[in-house]
N, C-alpha and C positions, 0 to 999 in steps of 0.2 A: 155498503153503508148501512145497509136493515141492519147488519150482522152485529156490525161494531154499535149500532142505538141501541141493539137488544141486550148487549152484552154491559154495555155503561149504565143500563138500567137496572139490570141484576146487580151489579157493584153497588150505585147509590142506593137501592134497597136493603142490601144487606146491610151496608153502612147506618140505616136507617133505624135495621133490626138492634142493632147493637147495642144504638143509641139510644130506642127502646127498653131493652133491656137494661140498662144501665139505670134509667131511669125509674124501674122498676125496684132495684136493688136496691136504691137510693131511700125509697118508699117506703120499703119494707124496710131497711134497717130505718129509720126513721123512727117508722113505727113502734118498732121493737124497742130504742132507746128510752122513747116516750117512760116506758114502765121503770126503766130503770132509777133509783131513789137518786138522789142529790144528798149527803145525811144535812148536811150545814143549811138549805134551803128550806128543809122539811122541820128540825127540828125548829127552827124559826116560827116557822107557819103553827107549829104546839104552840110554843111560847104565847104567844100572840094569843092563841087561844085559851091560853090557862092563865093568862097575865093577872085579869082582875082576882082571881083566887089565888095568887100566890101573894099578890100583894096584902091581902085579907090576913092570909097566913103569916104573913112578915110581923106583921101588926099585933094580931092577938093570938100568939103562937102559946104566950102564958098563961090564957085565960080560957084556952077551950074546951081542956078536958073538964071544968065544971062549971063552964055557961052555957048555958041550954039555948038561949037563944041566938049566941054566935055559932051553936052546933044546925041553928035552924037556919039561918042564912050559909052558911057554907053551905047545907043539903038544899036549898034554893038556889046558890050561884051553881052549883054541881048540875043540879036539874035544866037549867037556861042552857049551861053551855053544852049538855048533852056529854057530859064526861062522870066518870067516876072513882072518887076521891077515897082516899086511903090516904092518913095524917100519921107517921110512926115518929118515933123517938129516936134518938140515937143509938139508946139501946136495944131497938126494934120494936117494943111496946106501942101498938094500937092504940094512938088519942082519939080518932076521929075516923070513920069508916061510914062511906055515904049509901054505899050500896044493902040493899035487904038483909043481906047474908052478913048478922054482925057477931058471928061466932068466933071469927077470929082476932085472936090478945097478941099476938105478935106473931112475929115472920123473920125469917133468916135477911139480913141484911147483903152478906154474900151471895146470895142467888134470887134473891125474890126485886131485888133493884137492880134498874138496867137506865142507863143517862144516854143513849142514842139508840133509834129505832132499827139500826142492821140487826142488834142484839134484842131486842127487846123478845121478849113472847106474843105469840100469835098465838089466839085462842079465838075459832070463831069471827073472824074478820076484826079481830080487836088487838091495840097495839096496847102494852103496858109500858109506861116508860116512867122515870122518875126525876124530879129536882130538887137538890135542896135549900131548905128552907134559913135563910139566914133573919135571925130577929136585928129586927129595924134599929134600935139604939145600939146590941152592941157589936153587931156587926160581925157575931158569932154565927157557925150552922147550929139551928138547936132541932133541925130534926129531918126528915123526908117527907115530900107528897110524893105517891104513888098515883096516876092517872092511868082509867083506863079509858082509851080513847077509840071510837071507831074509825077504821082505814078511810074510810068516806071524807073523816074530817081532817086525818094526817095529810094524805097525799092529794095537792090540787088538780083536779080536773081538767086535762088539757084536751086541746078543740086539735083534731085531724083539718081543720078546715083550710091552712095554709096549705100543709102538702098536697092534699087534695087537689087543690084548686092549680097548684105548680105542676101535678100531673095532668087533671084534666087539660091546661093548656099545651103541657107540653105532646098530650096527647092529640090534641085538635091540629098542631103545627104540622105533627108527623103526617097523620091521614092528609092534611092539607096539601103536603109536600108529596105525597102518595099520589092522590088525584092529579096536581099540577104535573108531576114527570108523565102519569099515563095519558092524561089529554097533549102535551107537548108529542108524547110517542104515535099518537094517533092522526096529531097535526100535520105532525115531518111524513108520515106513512104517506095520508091524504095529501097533501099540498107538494113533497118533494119525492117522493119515491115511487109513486103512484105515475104521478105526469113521466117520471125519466122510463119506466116500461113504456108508459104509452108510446114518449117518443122512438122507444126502440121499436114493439112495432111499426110505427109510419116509418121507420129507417127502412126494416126488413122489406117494407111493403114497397118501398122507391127504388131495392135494388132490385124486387122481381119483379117494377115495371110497370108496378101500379099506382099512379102519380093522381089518381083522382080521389085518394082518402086523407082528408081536410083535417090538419091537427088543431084543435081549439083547445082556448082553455079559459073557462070560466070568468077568472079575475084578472086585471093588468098590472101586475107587477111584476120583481123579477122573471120568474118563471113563465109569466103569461109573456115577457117581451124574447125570450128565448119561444117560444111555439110561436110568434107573430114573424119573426127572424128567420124559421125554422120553415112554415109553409109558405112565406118567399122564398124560400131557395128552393122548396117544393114546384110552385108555379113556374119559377126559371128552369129548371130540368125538366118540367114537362113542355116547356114552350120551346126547349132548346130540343129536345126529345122529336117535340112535332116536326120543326123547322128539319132536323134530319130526316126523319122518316120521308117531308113532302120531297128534300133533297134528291135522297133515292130515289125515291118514286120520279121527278124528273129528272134524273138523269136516265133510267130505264128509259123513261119516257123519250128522253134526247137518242140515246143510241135507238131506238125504236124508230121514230121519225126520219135521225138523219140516215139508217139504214134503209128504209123505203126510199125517202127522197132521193139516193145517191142510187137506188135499183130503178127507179123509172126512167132516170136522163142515161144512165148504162145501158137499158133496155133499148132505147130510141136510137142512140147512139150505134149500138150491135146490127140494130135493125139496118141505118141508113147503110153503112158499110157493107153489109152482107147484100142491100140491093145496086153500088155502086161493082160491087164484085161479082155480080151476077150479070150487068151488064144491062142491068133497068133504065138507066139515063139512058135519053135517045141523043143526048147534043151537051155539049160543054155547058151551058145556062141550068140543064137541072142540076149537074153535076155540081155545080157551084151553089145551089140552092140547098142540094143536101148537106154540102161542107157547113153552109152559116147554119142550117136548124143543127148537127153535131157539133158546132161552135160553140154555139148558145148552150146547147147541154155538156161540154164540155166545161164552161165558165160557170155554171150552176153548180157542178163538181167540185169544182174548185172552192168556190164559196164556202161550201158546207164542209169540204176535208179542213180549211183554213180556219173555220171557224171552231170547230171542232179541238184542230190543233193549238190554238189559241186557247180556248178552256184550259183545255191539259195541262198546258205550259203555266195558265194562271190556275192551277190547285196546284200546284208545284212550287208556285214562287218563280219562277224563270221565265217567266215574257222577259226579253231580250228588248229592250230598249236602250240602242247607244244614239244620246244627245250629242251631236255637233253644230259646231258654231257656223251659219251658215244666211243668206239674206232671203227674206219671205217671200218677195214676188216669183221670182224662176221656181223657186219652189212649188206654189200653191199653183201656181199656170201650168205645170207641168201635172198637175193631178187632177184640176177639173177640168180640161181641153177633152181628155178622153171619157169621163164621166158624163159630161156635158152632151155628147155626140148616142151615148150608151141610152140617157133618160130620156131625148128626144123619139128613140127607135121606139118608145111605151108610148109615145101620140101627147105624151106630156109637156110643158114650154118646160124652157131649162133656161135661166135667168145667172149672165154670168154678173160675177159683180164686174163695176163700173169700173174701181179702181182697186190698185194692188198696195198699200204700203210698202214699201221697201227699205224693210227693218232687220237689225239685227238679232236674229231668236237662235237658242240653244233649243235645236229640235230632231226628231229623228222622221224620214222624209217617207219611210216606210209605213210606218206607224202611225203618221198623220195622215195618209193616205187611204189605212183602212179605215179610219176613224170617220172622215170626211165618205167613202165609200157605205157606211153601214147606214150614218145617217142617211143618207139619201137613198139607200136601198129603204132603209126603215121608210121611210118620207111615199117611196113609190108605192110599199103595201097599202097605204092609205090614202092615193090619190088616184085619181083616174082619168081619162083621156079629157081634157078640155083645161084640168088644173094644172098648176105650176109649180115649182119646186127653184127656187131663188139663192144664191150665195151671194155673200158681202162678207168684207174684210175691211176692218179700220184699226184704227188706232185709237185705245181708249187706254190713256192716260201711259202706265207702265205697263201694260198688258198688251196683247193682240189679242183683238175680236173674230171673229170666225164663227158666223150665223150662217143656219141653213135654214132655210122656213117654208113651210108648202101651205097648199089652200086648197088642201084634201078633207076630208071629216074630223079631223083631231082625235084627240084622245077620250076615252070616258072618266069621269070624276074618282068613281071607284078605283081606276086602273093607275092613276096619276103618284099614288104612293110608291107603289112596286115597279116604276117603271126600270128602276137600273139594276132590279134584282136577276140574280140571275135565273135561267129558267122560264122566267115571266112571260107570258106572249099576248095577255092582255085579254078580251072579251072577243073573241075570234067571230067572224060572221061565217056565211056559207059560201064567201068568194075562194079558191083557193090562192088567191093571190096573198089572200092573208097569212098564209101558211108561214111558218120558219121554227127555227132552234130556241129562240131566247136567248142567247147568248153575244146576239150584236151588242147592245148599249152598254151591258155588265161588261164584254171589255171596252168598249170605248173610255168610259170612265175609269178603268184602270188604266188605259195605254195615259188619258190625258193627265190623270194624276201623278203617273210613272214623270211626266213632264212639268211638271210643279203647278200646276194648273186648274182648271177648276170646269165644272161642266154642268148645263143648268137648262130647264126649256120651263114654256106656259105653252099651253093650247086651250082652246076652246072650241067647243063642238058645234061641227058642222062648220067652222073657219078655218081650219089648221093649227098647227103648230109649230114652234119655233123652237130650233137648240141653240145655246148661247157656248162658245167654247172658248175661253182666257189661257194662252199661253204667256206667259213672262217675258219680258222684255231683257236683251243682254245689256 
């Protein structure tokens, strides 16, 4: 774009020069015409001037050669008009000679008179020219005047002021036009060519990762709403940028955790067996004792490989959810009877619901079961021996309800946005029971939405908290 302004600027200036030039030509020949004579305009402009003495001459052409006093008024109209008179005969003979020098009686008729000024003689910036003289009655020539005239008075004076003033404007246009393309040149530079390097640095700078250099631009119009445009889409790549990097980072995080947490119940586990094979139990009772603590770490296993596997499958797209048409109560009774049995063994009350609706839902019985299972595991990190942790199921409208609610500490305010993100684990204390993956609720809210569904909680602190879960009615 510089390239092609630069270049359409050279073009309109030459164009410019041209016109210049041309204008100059114009001037100059102008000028030069000025001089050139008109003969029919010029010899007019004599006339005019010699008029009242030719007409004198018409008049008393037969009385001059010997009245003295019509000889003293011709040398008075002679002296006025600033000309000098020479009065010949036909036969060339000298009547009347105004000038000092009156030695001469006559003159050659063939060369000494000239009736237009291209011809006439030039002597000393003086034009000689001749008319003749026709007397007034009978309308005969009866002789010549011979006038000599100065150029001063032949040719009028003409004023340069028109062309002048056609050049000066046309010269003021040009320059004008001069200035206006270089300030336009400097404008487009400044205001468009300038900001699109800019933007290209901040481009450069976004792909090598540097997303904190802020494209501004002075004024809001087009180009200012392209860099307003331009550093939103800045802030989204760096926000989208963060969001990834915190990703990694939890996820290292998650393989980090669930690898410990899966080496400590392995560890216990390795241990109990290696004292059961060594022959430590002294009686069937402890023997059984060690079975439930590797049960218990056993089902901790599990948890965390499941949950794990669940992730995976949800960055994949494939959690496996097949909905069948199927009735709610056998169902939901067969998933909290042993949960119910599971949250009691934590010294916690476990609250079944009262009643079961028995509807028909399009649901997968696997799936609602870990859903129903997370919550309540989620429920148990935050409650402790003395609270409760409640299930109820109803029927609200076209939906099935399916609440879980406890009256553990709840959540904190801060933590209440990101609860279903994945990763999340919230404002952790120093109990380890707090401990886990992040990844309970981010699937639960996929499996329930997998179910056309919807998934929702309030808590308030120091009260508990409450999940609301809506499946679809068939």
């Amino acid at each position: 774009m510089s390239d092609w302004i630069r270049k359409w600027i050279k073009f309109v200036l030459a164009c410019l020069l041209i016109i210049f030039g041309c204008g100059v030509g114009f001037l100059w020949d102008n000028y030069n015409n000025e001089y050139k004579a008109d003969s029919r305009p010029v010899i007019n402009q004599v006339r005019i001037l010699v008029r009242d003495i030719m007409l004198y001459l018409e008049q008393y052409n037969q009385e001059i050669h010997v009245d003295t006093k019509l000889q003293d008024t011709l040398q008075a109209m002679a002296q006025d008009h600033q000309v000098s008179l020479i009065y010949v005969q036909l036969d060339g003979r000298v009547i009347f000679n105004s000038s000092p020098d009156s030695t001469v009686q006559q003159i050659d008729l063939k060369t000494a008179l000239h009736y237009d000024l291209f011809h006439a003689l030039v002597d000393n910036d003086t034009y000689y020219i001749a008319f003749p003289v026709v007397d007034e009655a009978t309308q005969t020539q009866v002789g010549n005047a011979k006038f000599a005239i100065p150029a001063s008075a032949v040719f009028i004076e003409k004023t340069h002021a028109k062309p002048l003033f056609l050049f000066f404007v046309m010269t003021s246009m040009l320059l004008i036009l001069c200035c206006l393309m270089l300030t336009n040149r400097h404008k487009i530079k400044r205001d468009i060519i300038q900001p699109i390097y800019h933007l290209k640095d901040h481009s450069e700078a976004i792909l090598k990762g540097n997303y904190e250099q802020k494209a501004t631009y002075r004024n809001m119009d087009e180009i200012g709403e392209v860099y307003t445009v331009f550093d939103q889409m800045r802030m989204e790549i760096m926000h989208h940028s963060l969001r990834r990097d915190e990703q990694e980072q939890a996820q290292k995080e998650l393989i980090t955790n669930i690898s410990h947490e899966i080496k400590t119940p392995l560890t216990t586990l390795k241990a109990y067996i290696e004292a059961i094979r060594l022959g430590l139990c002294p009686d069937m009772s402890s023997v059984m004792e060690y079975v439930e603590v590797m049960h218990n770490n056993t089902e901790k296993m599990t948890r965390l490989t499941e949950d794990l596997l669940l992730h995976a499958l949800k960055e994949l797209g494939q959690i496996s959810v097949t909905l069948t048409e199927q009735y709610s109560r056998d169902m939901l009774l067969a998933i909290l009877q042993p949960i119910g049995h599971y949250v009691r063994t934590f010294g916690v009350a476990f609250i079944d619901p009262p009643d079961i609706p028995n509807v028909l839902i399009h649901a997968d019985a696997n799936r609602l079961e870990q859903v129903i299972s997370n919550l309540i595991a989620n429920a148990l990190k935050h409650t402790s021996s003395g609270d409760s942790i409640s299930v109820s199921v109803e029927n609200a409208g076209r939906h099935l309800k399916i609440t879980v609610a406890d009256t553990g500490e709840g959540i904190l305010p801060q933590d209440m946005p990101f609860v279903f993100d994945r990763y999340f684990k919230g404002t952790l204390n120093s109990s380890s029971k707090n401990e886990g993956t992040g990844l309970g609720l981010s699937i639960c809210k996929h499996i329930i939405e997998a179910h056309h569904g919807s998934i929702s909680f309030k808590s308030v602190r120091g009260q508990g908290t409450v999940f609301h879960c809506l499946l679809p009615l068939r």
